[in-house]
N, C-alpha and C positions, 0 to 999 in steps of 0.2 A: 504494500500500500504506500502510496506518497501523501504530504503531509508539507502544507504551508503554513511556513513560521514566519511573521510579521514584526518585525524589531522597529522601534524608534524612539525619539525622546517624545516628551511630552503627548499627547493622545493622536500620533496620528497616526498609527495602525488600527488602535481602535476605530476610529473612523473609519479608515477604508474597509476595516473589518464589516460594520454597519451598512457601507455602501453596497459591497461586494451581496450582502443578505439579499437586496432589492433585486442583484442578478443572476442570480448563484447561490439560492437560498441552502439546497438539498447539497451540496459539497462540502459548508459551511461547517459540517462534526469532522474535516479535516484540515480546516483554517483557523491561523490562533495569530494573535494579537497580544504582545510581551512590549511594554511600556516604560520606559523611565522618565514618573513622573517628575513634574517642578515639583521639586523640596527633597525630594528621596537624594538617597546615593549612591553611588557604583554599588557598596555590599550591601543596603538596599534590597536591590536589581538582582545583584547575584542571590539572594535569598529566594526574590522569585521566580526565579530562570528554575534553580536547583529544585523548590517547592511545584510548579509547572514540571517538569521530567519526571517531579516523582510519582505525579498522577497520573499520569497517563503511560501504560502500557506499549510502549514502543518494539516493535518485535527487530529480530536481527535483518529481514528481509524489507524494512522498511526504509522509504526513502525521504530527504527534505530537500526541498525547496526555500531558501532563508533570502526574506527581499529583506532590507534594510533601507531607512531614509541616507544615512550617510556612510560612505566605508570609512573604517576607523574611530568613528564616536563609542564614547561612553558605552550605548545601550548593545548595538554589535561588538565590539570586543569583550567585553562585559558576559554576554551571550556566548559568544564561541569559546571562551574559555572554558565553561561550565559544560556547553556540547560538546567540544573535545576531550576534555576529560573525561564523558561519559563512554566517549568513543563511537561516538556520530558524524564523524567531521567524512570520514571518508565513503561515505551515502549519500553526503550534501553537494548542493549547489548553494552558491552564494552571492545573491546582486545586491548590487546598492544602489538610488537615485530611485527608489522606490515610488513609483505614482501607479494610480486607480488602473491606468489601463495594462500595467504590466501585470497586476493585481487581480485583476480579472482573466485577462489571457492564462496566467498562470493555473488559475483557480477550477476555470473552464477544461483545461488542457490535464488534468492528475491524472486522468484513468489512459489518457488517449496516446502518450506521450511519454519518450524517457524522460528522465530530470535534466540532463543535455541539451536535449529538442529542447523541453519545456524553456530552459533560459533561454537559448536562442532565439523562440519566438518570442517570448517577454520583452528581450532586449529591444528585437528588432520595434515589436508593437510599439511598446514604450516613445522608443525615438520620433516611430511614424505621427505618435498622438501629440506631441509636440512641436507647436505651430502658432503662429499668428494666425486670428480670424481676419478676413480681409470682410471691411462690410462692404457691398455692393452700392456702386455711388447709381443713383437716377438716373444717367447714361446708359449705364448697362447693360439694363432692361430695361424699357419705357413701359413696355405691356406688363411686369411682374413687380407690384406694389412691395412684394412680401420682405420681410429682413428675421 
C-alpha cells in the first residue's frame, strides 16, 4: 500500500489535507497531515512524528510518498529523522515546494502508480499549475462577455 505524508510548518498541510477531502475524499484513510505549529518546537514535532508512527500500522511492503512545503525546514528534517530511524527512508519518495495540485495528482495517483511515476507526475503537474492568469482584455472577444 502507498501512503501520503504531508509535512509543513504552521497549518498548511492540514489545509491541503481539507482540500484534497472535496476531491479525493475515499483515499483520504491514506493521507496524513504532520504540522509544526506556531509556538511548538522541533522536539515538539519530533514527539508527534514519533506519537503518529506509533499508531499507525505500517507494514514492511509499504510505500511513502512525503510532499513537504520547504526542503530542509524545521518540520521535514524534523520528520525524516524520526522516518529514518524507523527505517522508512528507503520506501520513500521525497518532494518539497508542496502545493494543492501536486497534492492531488499525488493522492489520485497511490493505487495507479509507483512512488517514482507518482513524483514524476507530481512534479511535472505541480510546475504545469503554476502560472499567471492572463484576464482576457474586451479585444479578444467582443462576442464573449464572460471572465
Amino acid at each position: 500500500m502507498k501512503y501520503l505524508i504531508m509535512v509543513s510548518h504552521g497549518r498548511f498541510a492540514e489545509g491541503v489535507k481539507t482540500s484534497l477531502e472535496m476531491f479525493a475524499g475515499d483515499a483520504n484513510d491514506r493521507v496524513f497531515a504532520l504540522c509544526l505549529h506556531n509556538g511548538k518546537s522541533a522536539d515538539d514535532f519530533k514527539k508527534e512524528v514519533e506519537t503518529f508512527l506509533d499508531q499507525h500500522d505500517f507494514k514492511e511492503s509499504d510505500e511513502f510518498i512525503v510532499l513537504a512545503d520547504i526542503i530542509g525546514g524545521s518540520p521535514l528534517t524534523t520528520f525524516l529523522n524520526v522516518f529514518s530511524a524507523r527505517g522508512y527512508m528507503d520506501r520513500a519518495v521525497v518532494l518539497g515546494g508542496m502545493n494543492f495540485t501536486m497534492a492531488l495528482t499525488a493522492t489520485v495517483s497511490l493505487d495507479n502508480m509507483d512512488k517514482e511515476t507518482i513524483a514524476q507526475t507530481a512534479l511535472n503537474e505541480a510546475k504545469t499549475a503554476v502560472q499567471q492568469y492572463e484576464i482576457p482584455s474586451s479585444t479578444d472577444n467582443d462576442d464573449d462577455n464572460d471572465i
